[in-house]
C-alpha positions in Angstrom: 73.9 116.2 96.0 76.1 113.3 97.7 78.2 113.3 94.9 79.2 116.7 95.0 80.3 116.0 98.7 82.2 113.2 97.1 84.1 115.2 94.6 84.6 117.9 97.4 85.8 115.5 100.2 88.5 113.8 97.8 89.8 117.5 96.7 90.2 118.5 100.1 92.1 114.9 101.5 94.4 116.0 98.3 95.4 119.2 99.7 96.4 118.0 102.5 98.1 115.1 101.2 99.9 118.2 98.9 100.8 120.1 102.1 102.4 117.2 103.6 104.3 116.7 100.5 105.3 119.4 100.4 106.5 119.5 104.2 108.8 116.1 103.0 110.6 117.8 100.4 111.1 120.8 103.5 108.9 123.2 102.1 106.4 123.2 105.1 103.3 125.4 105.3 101.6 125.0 108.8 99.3 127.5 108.5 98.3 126.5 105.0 98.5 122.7 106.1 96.3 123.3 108.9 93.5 125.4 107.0 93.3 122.3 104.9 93.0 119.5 107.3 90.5 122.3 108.9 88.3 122.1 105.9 89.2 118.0 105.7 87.3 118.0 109.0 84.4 119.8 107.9 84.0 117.5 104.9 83.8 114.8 106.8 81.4 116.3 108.9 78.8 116.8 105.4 80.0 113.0 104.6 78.5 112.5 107.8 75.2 114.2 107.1 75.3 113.0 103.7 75.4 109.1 104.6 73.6 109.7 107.9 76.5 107.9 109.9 75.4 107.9 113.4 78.3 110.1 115.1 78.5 107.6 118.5 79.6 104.8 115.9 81.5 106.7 114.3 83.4 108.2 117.7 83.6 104.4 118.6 85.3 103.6 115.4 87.7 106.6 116.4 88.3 106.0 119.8 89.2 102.6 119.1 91.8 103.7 116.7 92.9 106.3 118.6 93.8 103.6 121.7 95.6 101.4 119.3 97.9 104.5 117.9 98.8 105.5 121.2 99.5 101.8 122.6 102.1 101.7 119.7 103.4 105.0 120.1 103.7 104.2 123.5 106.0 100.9 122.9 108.1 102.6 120.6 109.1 105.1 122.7 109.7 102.2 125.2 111.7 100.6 122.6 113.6 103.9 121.8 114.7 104.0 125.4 115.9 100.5 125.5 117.7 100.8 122.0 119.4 104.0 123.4 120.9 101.9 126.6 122.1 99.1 123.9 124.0 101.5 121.6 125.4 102.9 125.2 126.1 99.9 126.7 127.2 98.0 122.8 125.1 95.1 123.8 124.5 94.0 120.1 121.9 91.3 120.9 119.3 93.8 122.5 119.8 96.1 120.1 119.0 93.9 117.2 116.3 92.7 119.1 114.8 96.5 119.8 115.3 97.2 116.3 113.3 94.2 115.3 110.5 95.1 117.4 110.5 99.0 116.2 109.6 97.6 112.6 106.8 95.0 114.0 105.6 98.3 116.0 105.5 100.3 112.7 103.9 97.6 110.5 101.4 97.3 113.4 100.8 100.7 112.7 100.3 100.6 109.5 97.6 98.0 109.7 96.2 99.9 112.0 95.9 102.7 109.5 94.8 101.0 107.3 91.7 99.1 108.5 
């Protein structure tokens, strides 16, 4: 039933969330970690099937995160550039500027996450 999916879906997300615990304290796995986000995808394929979500909303709903990720990954590597040339050139003010913005990009991101 949809409540075995449930029970399923949350093990699997936890394995993951395990192997990338893991990988923080250096102990990294990749071949384990990607057999479990393997079978994270697959769950949320039967959560698909299970709550009949209509997979072109649900590839909108993607894509539109996905653009938002990369437009933030994008500025911070802009920022990491300009941040570089302040520490070489000790222009203080840009750099504490750059730094600002680094943290707006990564709270940005984290809102993005979490919608």
């Amino acid at each position: 039933n949809g409540m075995d999916y449930l029970v399923v879906a949350c093990e699997e997300i936890a394995e993951v969330q395990q192997q990338l615990t893991k990988a923080l304290r250096g102990k990294e796995q990749k071949l384990t970690l990607i057999e479990e986000m393997a079978d994270v995808l697959l769950g949320m394929e039967f959560l698909n099937s299970v709550y009949e979500i209509d997979v072109n909303v649900y590839g909108s709903y993607l894509n539109t995160k996905e653009i938002s990720y990369f437009k933030i990954l994008e500025q911070l590597n802009k920022l990491q550039a300009s941040i570089l040339n302040a520490i070489l050139t000790n222009d203080t003010s840009s750099l504490k500027n750059n730094c600002v913005e680094v943290l707006f990009s990564f709270d940005l991101l984290k809102k993005n996450f979490d919608k």
